[in-house]
N, C-alpha and C positions, 0 to 999 in steps of 0.2 A: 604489241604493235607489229602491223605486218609492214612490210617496205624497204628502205633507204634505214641505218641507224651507225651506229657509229662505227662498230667492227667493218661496214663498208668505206671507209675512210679511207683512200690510197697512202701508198710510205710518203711521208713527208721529210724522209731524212735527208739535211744538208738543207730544208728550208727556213728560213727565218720569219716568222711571226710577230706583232704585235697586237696585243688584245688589249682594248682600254673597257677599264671598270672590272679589271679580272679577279677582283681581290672575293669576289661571290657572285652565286644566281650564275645567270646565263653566261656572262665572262669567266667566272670560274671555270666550269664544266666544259667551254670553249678552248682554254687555253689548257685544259688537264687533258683532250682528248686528242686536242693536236702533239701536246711533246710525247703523249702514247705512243702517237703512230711515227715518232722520231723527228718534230721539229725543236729547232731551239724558238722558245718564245719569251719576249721581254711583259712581263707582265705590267701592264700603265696603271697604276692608281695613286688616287688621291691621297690617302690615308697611310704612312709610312709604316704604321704599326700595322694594322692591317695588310695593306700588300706586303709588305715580310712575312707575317702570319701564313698569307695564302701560300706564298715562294715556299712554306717550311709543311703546309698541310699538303701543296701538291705535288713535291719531293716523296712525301709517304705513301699518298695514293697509287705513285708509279714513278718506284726505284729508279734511281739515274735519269731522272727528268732532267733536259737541257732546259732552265727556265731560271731566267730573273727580272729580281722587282727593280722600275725605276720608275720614281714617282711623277705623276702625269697630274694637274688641276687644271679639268677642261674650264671650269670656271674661271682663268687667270690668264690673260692670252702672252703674260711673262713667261708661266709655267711650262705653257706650249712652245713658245719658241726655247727654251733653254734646255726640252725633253728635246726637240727636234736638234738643235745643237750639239749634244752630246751623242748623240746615236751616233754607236763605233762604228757603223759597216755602213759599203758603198751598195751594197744591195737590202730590198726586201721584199720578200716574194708572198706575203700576206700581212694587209693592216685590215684590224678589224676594227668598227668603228663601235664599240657597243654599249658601252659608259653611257648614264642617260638618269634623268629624274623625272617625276611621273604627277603632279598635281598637286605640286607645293601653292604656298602662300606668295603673294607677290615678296618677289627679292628681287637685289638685283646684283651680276656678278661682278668683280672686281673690274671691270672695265668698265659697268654701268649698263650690261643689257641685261632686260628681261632674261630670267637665271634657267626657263626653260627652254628658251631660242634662245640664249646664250652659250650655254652646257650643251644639250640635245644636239645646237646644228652648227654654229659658229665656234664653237672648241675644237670639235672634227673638221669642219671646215679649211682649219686654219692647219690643222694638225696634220692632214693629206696634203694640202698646199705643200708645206714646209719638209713632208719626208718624200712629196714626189719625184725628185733628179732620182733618190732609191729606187723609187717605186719601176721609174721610166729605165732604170738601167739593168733592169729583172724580167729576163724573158719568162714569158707567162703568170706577171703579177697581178694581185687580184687584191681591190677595195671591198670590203661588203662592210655598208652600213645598218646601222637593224633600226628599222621603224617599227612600225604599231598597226594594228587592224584599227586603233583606232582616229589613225587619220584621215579616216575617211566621216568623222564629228566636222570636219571645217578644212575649208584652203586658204590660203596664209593670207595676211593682210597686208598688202605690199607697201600701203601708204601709213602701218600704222605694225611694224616688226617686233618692236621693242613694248609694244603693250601698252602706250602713252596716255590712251583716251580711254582707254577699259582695259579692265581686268576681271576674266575667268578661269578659272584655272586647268579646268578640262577642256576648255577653248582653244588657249595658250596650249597644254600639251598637243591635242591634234596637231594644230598651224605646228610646230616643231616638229612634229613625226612626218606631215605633207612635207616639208621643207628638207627633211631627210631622203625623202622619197624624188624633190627636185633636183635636190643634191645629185643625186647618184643620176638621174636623167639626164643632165646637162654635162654631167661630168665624163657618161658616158659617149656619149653627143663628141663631145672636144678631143677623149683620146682617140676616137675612130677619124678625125678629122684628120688629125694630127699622124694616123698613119701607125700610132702605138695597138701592141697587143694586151696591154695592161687593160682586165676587166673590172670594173663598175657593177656592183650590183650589189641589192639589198635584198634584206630577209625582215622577219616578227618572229615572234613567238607564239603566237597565236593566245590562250590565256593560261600563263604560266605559273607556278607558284614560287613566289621570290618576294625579297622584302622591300619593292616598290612602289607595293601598291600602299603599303604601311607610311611611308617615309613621308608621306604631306599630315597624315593625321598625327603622328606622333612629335613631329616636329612641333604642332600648335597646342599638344597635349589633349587634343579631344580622342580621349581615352574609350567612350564608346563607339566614334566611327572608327579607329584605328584595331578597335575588336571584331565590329561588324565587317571591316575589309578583310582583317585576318582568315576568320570562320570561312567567308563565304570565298576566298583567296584557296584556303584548305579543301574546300569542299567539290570545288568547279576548274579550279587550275588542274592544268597537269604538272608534271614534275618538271626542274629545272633541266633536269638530262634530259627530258621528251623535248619542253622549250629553246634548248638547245640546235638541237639539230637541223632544224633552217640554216641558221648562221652557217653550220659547219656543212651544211648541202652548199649551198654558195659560197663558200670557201675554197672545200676539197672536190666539189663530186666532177666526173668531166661532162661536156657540152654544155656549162654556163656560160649564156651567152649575154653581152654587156645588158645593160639596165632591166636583167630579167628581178624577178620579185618574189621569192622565194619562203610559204608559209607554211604551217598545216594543212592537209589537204580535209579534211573534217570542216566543213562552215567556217574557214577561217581561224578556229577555234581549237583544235586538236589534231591528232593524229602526225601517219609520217610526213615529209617537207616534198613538196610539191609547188609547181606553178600557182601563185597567191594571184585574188583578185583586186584591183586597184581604182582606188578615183580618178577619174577621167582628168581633173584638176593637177595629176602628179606626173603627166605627159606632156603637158604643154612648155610648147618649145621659150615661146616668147618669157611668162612667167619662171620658165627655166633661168633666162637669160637675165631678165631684171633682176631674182633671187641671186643670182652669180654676183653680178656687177654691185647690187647690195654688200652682198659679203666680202667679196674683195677690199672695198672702201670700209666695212665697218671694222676689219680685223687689221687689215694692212699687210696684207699675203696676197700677193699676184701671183698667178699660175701663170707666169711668162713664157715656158714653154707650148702651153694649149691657149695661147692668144689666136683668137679667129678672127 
């Protein structure tokens, strides 16, 4: 791969990170290449066993890693406020938004939303809300959330969020990945109002090899789609450290500037992270602003600070 890769990663030392879903796949590789380059990062996962796993495999990969695990359930929006609660420091200078489920079965999460606009955008959501006084008291801090190439399958259905009247599942993830992508528009939208230099901005993966695409078939036990995703997962993805490096071009690299969108530059699809193309549907202001005003009332997290 020619381009942007990870050894171009500026010292991040004396920076504080969070990375949710770090416990593998693209979070992993996220959170192992920033304490490389010398940040301290809290690793967010779901899975106690697991994220301690990660905390002990990413300590190995890179001796004297500053990095620990506290457990994050963006599906539980108790989990979220009590991870936001305990965060020891009045600063942070990188939340990565990147925890996400991929084409599950209708669920729904402990609060009762549809589990992949629940998880995917309303976890983060709430999770930025509630660590932004941090965020806002951190010169030059940076949100990047990670969406999908493929939200650009649907834009959200503002009268119908939660999945109440239908249910698809590759639907439902789009509308979550657009919503991510609204997210970080609006959001970007509000700190420039608001006169902050904290930036906004998301990234994909373009198509990665990780155990996402796996996680709806095996969940239902249809053991020949969760083969058939596997094979053609191995064959077509790139690797999780190519996957990777969006996130951390939007993260680290400099002249990110708010609500840029950040992918493979190959068809969306592969190669180094470069300016990514976007649905027309993930810039609009007004949809920005109904998406906001949803979310605030569905989680109960006002961003009282970026009140317009």
């Amino acid at each position: 791969m020619t381009g942007w890769n990870a050894s171009d990663i500026p010292d991040q030392s004396g920076r504080i990170a969070v990375v949710t879903g770090a416990n593998s796949g693209l979070g992993y590789v996220t959170a192992r290449e920033l304490a490389r380059r010398g940040a301290r990062v809290l690793l967010a996962c779901r899975s106690a066993e697991r994220g301690a796993e990660a905390g002990d495999r990413l300590v190995a990969d890179v001796p004297g890693a500053d990095v620990e695990f506290v457990r994050l359930d963006l599906g539980d929006l108790a989990s979220v406020r009590e991870f936001a609660a305990a965060y020891p420091y009045e600063r942070l200078d990188l939340l990565v938004n990147n925890a996400g489920v991929m084409a599950l079965p209708l669920g729904r999460t402990a609060d009762g939303f549809e589990t992949q606009f629940g998880v995917n955008h309303l976890g983060h959501f709430a999770l930025t809300g509630l660590l932004l006084p941090a965020l806002l008291a951190t010169p030059g801090a940076r949100v990047v959330t990670v969406s999908s190439m493929m939200h650009v399958l649907s834009n959200i259905d503002l009268g119908d969020l939660n999945s109440e009247r239908s249910y698809r599942r590759w639907t439902a993830y789009a509308r979550s990945k657009t919503a991510n992508l609204l997210f970080t528009h609006e959001l970007a939208r509000r700190l420039t109002a608001a006169g902050s230099d904290v930036v906004a901005a998301a990234a994909h993966p373009g198509y990665a090899s990780t155990n996402l695409q796996t996680a709806g078939p095996k969940l239902e036990g249809r053991k020949g789609a969760e083969r058939v995703m596997d094979i053609g997962t191995r064959i077509l993805g790139q690797s999780a450290d190519a996957g990777a490096l969006p996130s951390l071009y939007a993260a680290t690299a400099h002249g990110i500037r708010p609500d840029c969108f950040v992918g493979p530059s190959f068809a969306m699809w592969r190669g180094a992270p470069g300016k990514s193309r976007r649905a027309s549907w993930t810039s609009d202001d007004r949809a920005g602003e109904q998406l906001w005003a949803a979310s605030e009332r569905l989680t109960g997290v006002p961003y009282d600070a970026l009140k317009v």
